[in-house]
Steps between C-alpha positions, in 0.01 A plus 500: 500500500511520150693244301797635268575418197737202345382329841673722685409513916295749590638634791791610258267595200327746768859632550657526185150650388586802776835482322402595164171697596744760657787471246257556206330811652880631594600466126175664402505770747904551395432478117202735510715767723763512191216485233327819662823680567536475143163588407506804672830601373369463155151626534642843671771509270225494230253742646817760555633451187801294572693176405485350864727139457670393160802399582572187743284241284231469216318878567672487838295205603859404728492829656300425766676198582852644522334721737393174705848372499643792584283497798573153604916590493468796695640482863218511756582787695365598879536821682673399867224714669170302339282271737727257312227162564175746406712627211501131400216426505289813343582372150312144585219644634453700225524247241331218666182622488501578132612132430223374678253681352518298178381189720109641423536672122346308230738453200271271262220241628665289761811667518465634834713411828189508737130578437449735856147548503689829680725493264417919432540570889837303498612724244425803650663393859815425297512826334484678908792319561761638275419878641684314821807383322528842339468668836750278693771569175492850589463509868820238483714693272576722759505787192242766529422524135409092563281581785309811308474280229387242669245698678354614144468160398317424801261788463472454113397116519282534824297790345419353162430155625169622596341635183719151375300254712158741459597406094518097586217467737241697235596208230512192842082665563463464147616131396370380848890312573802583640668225275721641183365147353177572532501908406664370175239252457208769542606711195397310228533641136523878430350537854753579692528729822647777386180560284301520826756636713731739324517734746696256771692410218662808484518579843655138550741601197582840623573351882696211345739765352554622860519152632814440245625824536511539171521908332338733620474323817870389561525732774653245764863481282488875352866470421499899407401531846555181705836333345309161448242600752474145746752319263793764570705197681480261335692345242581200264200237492329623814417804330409291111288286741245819640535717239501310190320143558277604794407855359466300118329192671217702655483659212407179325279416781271767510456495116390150579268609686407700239430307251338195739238731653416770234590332165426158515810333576576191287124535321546895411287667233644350154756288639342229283572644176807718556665313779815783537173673701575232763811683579329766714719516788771578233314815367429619811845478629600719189193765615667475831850616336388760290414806748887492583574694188271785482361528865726730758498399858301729752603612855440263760261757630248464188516158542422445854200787504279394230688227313301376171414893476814665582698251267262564183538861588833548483588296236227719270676795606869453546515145248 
């Protein structure tokens, strides 16, 4: 076992490592959930010529958390006719998988929880598993605008996690490794991946906008159509802990991804000189929030027929 520091034993250096492994990527998964919701609130608010936050706070920096503490005071309500244990439990299974999907990503050299040398097939058998948590939310909530939205999200992330993976194995043929570690490693310089392969790039980005359910592709909560869609139930922190840190988190995680396999992670082009360029995942978090203000939402129909066609489509014609 490895020793701990200050002489500490190492059978409780292994546990108190756990300890703050976890805590660190809850406070970072938590943090990054209110930094995006106000990101998005200001970047919208820009693009459609609005204010968006001003008040609560320095340029309504606060905002976001008043909305978090509001959350955390609200009274957890349940409907008496749920499947009151699977009703529990949807919102872990959810957000489990998210958290441990920052186990494998690649922060800075050495600053990774494990070096998988699956560490891109891990990833992508984590992000299966949420579609079951969503699924189980709405089949439990005993609500039938749950259970239709929980059968969209179902369809939605099953059918775009094909042309998703198609994306991540055409970069994993490439590099030769199924490590994050050593994809970073491979893209030395200005020659990164998405120089060779831009094409997956976008297909990964486009799919990862589905995968988030981020606009126009937020057809599983629909609330002009659905209520909440699969969240209709569910109150308080149950419903802050799938909608905004688990839908936020992947967000996060799949501009990780991102960056690690198409941009170089830690070693990007120019990171070097202009080191803000290392903050990749940021920027494409904010290209993630930006559609939300100027793309409308198709019918579930367009979505499910041809989906990357139907969804350019429509928004060309009806945007």
């Amino acid at each position: 076992m490895v020793p701990g520091p200050f002489g500490l034993d190492p059978a409780i250096w292994a546990v108190l490592r756990l300890v703050l492994a976890i805590a660190l990527a809850a406070g970072l998964v938590f943090n990054g959930a209110l930094a995006q919701i106000y990101l998005e609130r200001k970047i919208q608010a820009i693009i459609q010529d609005r204010v968006g936050p001003i008040h609560t706070g320095p340029w309504g920096l606060l905002q976001t958390f008043a909305d978090a503490i509001k959350l955390l005071g609200k009274e957890d309500i349940r409907a008496r006719l749920t499947d009151r244990w699977f009703f529990l439990a949807a919102p872990a299974i959810v957000f489990s998988p998210m958290l441990a999907s920052y186990v494998v990503i690649p922060f800075a050299p050495g600053v990774v929880g494990a070096d998988l040398n699956i560490g891109l097939l891990y990833l992508t058998t984590l992000g299966s598993m949420t579609v079951l948590g969503i699924v189980i939310a709405g089949w439990a909530s005993n609500n039938k605008y749950a259970l239709v939205g929980g059968l969209r999200s179902a369809g939605q992330l099953i059918s775009y996690e094909i042309p998703q993976i198609l994306a991540l194995v055409s970069v994993a043929l490439v590099v030769g490794s199924l490590s994050m570690i050593d994809i970073t490693r491979s893209q030395t310089g200005p020659f990164v991946n998405v120089l060779f392969l831009p094409f997956s790039f976008l297909i990964y980005f486009i799919a990862a906008l589905a995968e988030t359910n981020r606009t126009p592709f937020d057809l599983p909560e629909a609330e002009s159509e659905l209520v909440a869609g699969w969240l209709t139930e569910y109150s308080g922190m149950r419903w802050g802990t799938m909608l905004a840190l688990s839908e936020y988190g992947n967000v996060t995680v799949v501009c990780a991804i991102v960056t690690t396999l198409w941009f170089g992670g830690w070693q990007g082009p120019g990171v070097d000189a202009i080191p803000l360029l290392g903050c990749q995942s940021a920027e494409f978090q904010a290209a993630e929030q930006s559609p939300g203000a100027y793309l409308t939402r198709p019918s579930h129909r367009a979505l499910s027929d041809k989906p990357l066609v139907s969804a350019y489509r429509h928004s060309q014609t009806h945007g």
